[in-house]
C-alpha positions as CSV (number, residue, x, y, z in Angstrom):
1,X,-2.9,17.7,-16.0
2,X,-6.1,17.7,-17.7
3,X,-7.1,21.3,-16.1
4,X,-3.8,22.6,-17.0
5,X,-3.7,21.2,-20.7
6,X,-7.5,23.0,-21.5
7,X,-6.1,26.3,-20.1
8,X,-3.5,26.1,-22.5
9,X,-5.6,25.0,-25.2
10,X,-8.7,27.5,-24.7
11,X,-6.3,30.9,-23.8
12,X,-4.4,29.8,-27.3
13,X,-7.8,30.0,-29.1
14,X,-8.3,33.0,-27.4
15,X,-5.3,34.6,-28.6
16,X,-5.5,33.3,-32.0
17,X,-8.8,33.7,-32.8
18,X,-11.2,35.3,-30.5
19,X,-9.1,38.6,-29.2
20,X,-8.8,40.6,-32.5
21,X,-13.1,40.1,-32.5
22,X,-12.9,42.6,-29.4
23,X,-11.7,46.2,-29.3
24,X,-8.1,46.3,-27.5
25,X,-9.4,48.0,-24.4
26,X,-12.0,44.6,-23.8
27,X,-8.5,43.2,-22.5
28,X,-10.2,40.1,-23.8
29,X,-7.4,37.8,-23.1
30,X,-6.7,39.5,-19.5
31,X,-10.5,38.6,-18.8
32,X,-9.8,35.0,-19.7
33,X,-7.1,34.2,-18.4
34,X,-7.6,35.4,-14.8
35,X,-10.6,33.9,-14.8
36,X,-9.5,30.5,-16.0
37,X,-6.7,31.0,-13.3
38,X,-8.8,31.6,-10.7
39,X,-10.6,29.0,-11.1
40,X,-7.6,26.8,-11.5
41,X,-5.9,28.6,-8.1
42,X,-9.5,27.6,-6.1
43,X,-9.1,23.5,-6.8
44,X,-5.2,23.8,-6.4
45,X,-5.9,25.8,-3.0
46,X,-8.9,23.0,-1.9
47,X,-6.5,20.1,-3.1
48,X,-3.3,22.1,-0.6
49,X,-5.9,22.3,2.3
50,X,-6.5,18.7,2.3
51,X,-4.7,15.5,3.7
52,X,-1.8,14.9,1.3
53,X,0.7,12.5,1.4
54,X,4.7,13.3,1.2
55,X,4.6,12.6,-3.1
56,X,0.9,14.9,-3.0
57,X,2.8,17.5,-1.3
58,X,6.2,17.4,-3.9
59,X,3.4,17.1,-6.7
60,X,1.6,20.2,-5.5
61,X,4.5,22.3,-5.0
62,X,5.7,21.2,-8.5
63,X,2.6,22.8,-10.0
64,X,2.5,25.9,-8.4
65,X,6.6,26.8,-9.2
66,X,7.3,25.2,-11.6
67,X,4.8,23.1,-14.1
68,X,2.4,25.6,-14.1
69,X,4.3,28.3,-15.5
70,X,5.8,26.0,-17.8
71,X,3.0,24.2,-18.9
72,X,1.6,28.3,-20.1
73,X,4.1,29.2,-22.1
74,X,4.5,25.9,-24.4
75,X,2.7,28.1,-27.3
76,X,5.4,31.2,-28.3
77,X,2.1,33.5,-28.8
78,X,0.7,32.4,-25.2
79,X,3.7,33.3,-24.0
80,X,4.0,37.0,-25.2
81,X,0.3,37.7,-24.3
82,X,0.6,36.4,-20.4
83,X,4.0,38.4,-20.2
84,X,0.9,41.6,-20.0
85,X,-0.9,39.7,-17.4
86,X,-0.1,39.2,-13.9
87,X,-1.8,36.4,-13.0
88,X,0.1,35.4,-9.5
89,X,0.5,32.3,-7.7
90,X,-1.8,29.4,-7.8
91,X,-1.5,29.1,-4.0
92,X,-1.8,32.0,-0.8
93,X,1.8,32.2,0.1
94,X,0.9,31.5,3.8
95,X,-0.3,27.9,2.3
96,X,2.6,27.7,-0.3
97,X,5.2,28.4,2.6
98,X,3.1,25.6,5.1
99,X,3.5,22.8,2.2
100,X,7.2,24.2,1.9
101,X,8.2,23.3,5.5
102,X,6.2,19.8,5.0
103,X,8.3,19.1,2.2
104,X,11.4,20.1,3.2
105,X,11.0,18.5,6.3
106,X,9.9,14.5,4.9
107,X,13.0,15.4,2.3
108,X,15.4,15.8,4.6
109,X,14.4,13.2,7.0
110,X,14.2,10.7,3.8
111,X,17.8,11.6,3.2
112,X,18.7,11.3,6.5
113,X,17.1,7.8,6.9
114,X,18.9,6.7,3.4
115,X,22.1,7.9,4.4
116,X,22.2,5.6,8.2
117,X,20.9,2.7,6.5
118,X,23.8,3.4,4.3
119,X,26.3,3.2,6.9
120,X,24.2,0.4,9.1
121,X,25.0,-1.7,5.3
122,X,28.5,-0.2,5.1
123,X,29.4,-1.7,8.7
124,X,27.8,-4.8,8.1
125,X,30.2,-5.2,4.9
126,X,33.4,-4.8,7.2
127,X,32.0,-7.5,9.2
128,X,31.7,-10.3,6.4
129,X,34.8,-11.8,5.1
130,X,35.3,-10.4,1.9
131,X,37.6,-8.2,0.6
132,X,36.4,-4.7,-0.6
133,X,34.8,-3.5,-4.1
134,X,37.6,-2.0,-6.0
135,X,36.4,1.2,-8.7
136,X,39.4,2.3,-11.2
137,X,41.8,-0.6,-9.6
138,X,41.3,1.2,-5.9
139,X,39.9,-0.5,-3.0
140,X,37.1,2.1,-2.0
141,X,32.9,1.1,-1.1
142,X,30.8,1.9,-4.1
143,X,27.9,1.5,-1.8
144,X,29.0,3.9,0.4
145,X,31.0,6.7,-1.5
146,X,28.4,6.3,-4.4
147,X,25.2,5.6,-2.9
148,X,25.2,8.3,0.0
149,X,26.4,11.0,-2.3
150,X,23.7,10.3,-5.0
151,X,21.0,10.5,-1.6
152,X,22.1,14.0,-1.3
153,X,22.4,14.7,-5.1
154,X,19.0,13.5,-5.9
155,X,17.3,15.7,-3.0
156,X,18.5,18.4,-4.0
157,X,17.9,18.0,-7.7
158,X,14.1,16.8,-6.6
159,X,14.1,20.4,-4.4
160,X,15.4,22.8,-7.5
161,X,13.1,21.2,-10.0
162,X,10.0,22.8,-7.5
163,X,11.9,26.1,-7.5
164,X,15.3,27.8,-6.9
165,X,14.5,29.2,-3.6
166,X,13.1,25.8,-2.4
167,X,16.5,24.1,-3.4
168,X,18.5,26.7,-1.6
169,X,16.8,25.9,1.5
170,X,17.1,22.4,1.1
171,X,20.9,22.6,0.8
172,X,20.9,24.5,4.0
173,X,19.4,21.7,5.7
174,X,22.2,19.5,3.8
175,X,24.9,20.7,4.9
176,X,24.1,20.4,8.8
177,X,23.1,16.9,8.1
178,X,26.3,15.9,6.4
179,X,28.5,16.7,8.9
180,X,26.4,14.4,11.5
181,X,26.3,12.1,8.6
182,X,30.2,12.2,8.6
183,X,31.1,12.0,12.4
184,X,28.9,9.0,12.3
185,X,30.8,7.5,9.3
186,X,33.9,8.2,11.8
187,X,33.1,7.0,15.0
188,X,32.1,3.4,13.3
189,X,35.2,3.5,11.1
190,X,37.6,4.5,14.4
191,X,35.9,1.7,16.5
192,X,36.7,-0.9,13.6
193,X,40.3,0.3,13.1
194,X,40.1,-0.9,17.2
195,X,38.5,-4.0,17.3
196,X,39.2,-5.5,13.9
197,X,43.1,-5.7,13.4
198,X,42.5,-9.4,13.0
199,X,40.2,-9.5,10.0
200,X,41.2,-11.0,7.2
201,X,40.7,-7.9,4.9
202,X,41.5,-5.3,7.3
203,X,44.2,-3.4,5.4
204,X,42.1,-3.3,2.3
205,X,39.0,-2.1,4.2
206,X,40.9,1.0,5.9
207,X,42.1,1.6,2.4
208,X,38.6,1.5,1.1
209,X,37.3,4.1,3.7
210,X,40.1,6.5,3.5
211,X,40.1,6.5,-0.9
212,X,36.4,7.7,0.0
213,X,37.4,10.5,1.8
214,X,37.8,11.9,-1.2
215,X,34.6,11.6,-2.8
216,X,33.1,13.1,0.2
217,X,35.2,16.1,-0.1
């Protein structure tokens, strides 16, 4: 953050006052930027190549796609000059593509771990005696239809706000989770249409499951 925040500071002194000191063909501001990008790309790079943990890895990424680039272009002056420059990526796409896969794969198996605890809960409520949640006067499992929906939502939300590209691959991952997800959600709920027809709040609990058919869809 601080690295980031001087860049912007010292290339919009550059711009503002130091550039028109230079004849146009100094490419003053060229000359300063890259150099305070390259020097900015070498401690990203030596920060990439170390141990990081899951958040260091989302954090990283974030930089390099997305707060970076932002960060730049806060001053409307800073933003026309480094339109001339091409200053590249932070990171060697071989190590940008590396901390990719990492991410993508802790995200998904976070997801994956939120969504069968979900369920593990979901069964456990058809097992107590109590009657189901009702949302909008309709029995349905706010824990359930809400909670595993927002698991999903927020991954992918977390995935677009590194960069488009990353979210699109995250959402392929997604969608072959959800299905197993699904079939899971299935198989429990089949096996307790079985073996429960005695509970006390059976009725209401196959009502709840099948109103959140909907939400799923």
């Amino acid at each position: 953050l601080h690295m980031g925040k001087t860049m912007r500071e010292d290339l919009t002194v550059v711009v503002k006052y130091i550039k028109q000191l230079y004849p146009p063909e100094f490419n003053v501001f060229s000359t300063y930027a890259e150099l305070y990008h390259n020097y900015f790309a070498s401690q990203v790079k030596k920060t990439a190549e170390s141990h990081l943990e899951d958040k260091d890895i989302y954090l990283v990424l974030s930089w390099v796609h997305n707060i970076y680039l932002k960060n730049m272009r806060k001053e409307q002056v800073l933003a026309e000059e480094l339109e001339k420059v091409q200053l590249g990526s932070l990171l060697p796409s071989s190590l940008s593509k590396e901390l990719e896969k990492k991410y993508l794969e802790s995200e998904e198996a976070t997801i994956k771990n939120s969504l069968s605890k979900c369920l593990e809960k979901e069964i456990q409520r058809w097992k107590e005696d109590k009657e189901p949640e009702k949302l909008n006067g309709h029995f349905q499992s706010e824990l359930l239809a809400i909670f595993a929906i927002q698991s999903i939502y927020s991954g992918q939300k977390r995935a677009e706000e590194i960069s488009e590209a990353v979210g699109k691959r995250l959402s392929h991952h997604l969608w072959q989770e959800l299905p197993t997800f699904l079939r899971s959600y299935r198989d429990a709920f089949e096996d307790f249409k079985e073996k429960s027809k005695k509970h006390t709040h059976y009725r209401p609990i196959l009502i709840s499951s099948i109103n959140n058919c909907w939400n799923f869809r």
